[in-house]
DRENPA-3360 file (N, C-alpha, C; in nm, 2 decimals, always signed):
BEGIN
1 = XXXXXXXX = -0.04/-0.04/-0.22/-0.02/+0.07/-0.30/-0.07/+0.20/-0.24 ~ -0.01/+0.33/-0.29/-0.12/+0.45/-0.26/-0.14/+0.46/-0.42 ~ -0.22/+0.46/-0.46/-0.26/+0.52/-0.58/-0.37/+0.61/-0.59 ~ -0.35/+0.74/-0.66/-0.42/+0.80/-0.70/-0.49/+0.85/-0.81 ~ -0.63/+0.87/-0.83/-0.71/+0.90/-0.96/-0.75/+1.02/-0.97 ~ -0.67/+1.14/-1.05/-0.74/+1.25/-1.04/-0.78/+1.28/-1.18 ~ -0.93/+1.35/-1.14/-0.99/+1.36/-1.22/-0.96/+1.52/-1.30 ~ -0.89/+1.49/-1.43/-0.88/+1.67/-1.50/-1.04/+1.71/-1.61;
9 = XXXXXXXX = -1.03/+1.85/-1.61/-1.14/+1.92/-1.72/-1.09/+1.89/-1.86 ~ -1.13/+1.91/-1.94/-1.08/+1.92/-2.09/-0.96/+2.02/-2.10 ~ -0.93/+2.14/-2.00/-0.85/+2.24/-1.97/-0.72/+2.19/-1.96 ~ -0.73/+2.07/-1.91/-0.62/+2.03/-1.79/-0.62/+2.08/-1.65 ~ -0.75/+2.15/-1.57/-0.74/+2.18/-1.47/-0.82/+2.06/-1.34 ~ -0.73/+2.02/-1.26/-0.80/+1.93/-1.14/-0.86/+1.92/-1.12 ~ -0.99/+1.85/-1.09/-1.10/+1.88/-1.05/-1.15/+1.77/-0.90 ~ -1.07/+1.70/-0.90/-1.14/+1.66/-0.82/-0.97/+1.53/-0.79;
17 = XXXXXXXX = -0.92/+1.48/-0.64/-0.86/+1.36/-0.61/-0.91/+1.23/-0.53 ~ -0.89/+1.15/-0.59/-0.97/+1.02/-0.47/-0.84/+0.89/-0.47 ~ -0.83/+0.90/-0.34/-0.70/+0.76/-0.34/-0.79/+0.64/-0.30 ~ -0.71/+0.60/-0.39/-0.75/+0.37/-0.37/-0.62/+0.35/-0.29 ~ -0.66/+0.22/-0.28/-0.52/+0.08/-0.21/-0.52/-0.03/-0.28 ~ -0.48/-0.04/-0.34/-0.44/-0.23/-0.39/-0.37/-0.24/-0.37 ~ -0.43/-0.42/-0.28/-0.32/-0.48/-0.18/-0.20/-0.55/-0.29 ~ -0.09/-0.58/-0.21/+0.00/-0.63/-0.29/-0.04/-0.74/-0.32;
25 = XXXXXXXX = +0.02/-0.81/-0.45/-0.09/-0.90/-0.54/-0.20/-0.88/-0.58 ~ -0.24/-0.77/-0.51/-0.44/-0.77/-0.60/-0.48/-0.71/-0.72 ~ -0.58/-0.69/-0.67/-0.63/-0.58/-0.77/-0.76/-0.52/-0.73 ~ -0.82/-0.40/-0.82/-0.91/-0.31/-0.80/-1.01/-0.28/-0.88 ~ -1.12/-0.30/-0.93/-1.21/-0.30/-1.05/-1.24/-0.14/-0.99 ~ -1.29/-0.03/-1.09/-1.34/+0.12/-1.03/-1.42/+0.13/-1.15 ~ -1.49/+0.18/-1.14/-1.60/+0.29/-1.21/-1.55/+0.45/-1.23 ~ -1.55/+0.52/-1.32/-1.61/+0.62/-1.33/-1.71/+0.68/-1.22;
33 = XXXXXXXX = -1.82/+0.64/-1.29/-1.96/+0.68/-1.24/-1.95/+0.66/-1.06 ~ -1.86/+0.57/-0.99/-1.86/+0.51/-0.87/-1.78/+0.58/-0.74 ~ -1.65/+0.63/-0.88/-1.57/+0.67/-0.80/-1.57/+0.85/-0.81 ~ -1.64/+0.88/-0.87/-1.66/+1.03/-0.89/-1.84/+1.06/-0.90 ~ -1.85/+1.15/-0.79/-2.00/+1.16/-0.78/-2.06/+1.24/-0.93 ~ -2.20/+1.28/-0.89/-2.24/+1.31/-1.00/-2.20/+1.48/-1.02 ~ -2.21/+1.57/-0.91/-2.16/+1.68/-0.94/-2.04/+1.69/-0.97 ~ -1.91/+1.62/-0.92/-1.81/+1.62/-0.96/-1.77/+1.64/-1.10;
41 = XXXXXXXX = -1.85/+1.53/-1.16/-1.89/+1.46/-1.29/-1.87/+1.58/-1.37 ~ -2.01/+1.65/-1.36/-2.04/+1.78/-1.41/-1.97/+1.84/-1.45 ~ -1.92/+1.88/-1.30/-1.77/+2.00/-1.31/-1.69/+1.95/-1.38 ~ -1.64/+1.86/-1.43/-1.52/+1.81/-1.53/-1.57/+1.85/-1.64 ~ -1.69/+1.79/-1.67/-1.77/+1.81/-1.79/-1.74/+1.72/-1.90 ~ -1.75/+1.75/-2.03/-1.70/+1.69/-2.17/-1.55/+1.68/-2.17 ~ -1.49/+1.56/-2.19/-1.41/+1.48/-2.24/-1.24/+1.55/-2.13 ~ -1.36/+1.49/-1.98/-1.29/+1.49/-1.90/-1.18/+1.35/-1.90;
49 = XXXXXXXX = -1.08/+1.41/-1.84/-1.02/+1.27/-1.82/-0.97/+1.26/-1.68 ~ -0.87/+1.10/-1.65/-0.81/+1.05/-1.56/-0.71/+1.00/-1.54 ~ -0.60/+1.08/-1.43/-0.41/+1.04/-1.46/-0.42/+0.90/-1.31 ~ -0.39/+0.85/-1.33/-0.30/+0.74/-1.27/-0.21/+0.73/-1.18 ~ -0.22/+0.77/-1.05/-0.04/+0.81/-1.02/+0.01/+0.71/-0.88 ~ +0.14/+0.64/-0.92/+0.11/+0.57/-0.82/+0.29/+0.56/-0.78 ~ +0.35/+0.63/-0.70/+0.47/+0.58/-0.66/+0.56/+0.52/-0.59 ~ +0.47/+0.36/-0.57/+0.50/+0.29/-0.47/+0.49/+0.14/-0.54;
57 = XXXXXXXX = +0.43/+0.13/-0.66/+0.46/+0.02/-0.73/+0.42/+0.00/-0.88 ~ +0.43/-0.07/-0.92/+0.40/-0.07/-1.09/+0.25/-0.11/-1.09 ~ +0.19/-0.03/-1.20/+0.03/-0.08/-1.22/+0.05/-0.19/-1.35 ~ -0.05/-0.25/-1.32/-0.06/-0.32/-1.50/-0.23/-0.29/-1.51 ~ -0.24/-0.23/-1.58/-0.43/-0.21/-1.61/-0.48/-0.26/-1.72 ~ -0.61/-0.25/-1.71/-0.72/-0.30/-1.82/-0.82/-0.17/-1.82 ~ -0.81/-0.11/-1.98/-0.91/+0.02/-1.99/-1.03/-0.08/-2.03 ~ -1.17/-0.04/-2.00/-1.26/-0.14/-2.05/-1.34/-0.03/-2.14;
65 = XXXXXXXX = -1.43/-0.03/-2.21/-1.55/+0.07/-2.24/-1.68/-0.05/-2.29 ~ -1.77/+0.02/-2.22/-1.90/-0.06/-2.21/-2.03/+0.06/-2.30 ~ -2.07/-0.07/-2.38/-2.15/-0.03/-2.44/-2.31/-0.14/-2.44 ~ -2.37/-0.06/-2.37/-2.52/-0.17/-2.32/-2.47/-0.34/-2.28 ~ -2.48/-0.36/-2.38/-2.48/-0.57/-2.35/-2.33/-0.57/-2.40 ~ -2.21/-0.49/-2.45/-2.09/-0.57/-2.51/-2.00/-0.50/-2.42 ~ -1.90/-0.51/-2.46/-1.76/-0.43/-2.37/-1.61/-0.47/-2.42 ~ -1.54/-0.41/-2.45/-1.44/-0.43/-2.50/-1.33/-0.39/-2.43;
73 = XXXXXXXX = -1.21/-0.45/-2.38/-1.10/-0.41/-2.30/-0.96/-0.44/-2.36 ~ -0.86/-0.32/-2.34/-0.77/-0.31/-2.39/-0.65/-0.34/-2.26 ~ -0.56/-0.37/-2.29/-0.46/-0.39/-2.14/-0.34/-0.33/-2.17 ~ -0.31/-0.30/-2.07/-0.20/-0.20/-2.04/-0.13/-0.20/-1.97 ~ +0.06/-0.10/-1.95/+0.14/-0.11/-1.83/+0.09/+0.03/-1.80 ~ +0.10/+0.08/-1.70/+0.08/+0.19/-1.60/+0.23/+0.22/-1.54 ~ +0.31/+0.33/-1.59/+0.44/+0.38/-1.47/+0.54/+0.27/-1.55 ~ +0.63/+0.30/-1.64/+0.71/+0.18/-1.67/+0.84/+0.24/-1.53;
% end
């Protein structure tokens, strides 16, 4: 795949791009915190978000959100 994660402000303005690879058949577990440093972070600020973009093959994802000891995950298509 080329896929990419770009990070927007609450504005909708860019703030930041980072490309992954997932090999065909795989997959890719990512962080937030991992994949975007901490200034970056910043610069996004409050209730930054993340688009998805991938035009080379279909994603199937899992949003997770973690909270201390539990975590709950939703699944998803990405790009019908």
């Amino acid at each position: 795949s080329t896929t990419s994660l770009a990070l927007y402000d609450a504005q909708g303005r860019e703030v930041a791009v980072r490309q992954v690879r997932i090999p065909c058949g795989g997959s890719l577990l990512w962080r937030y915190q991992d994949t975007f440093d901490a200034d970056t972070r910043r610069l996004a600020g409050a209730n930054a978000y993340i688009l998805i973009r991938d035009a080379t093959c279909r994603l199937f994802g899992y949003h997770g959100v973690l909270n201390g000891d539990t975590a709950f995950s939703m699944d998803h298509m990405f790009g019908f």
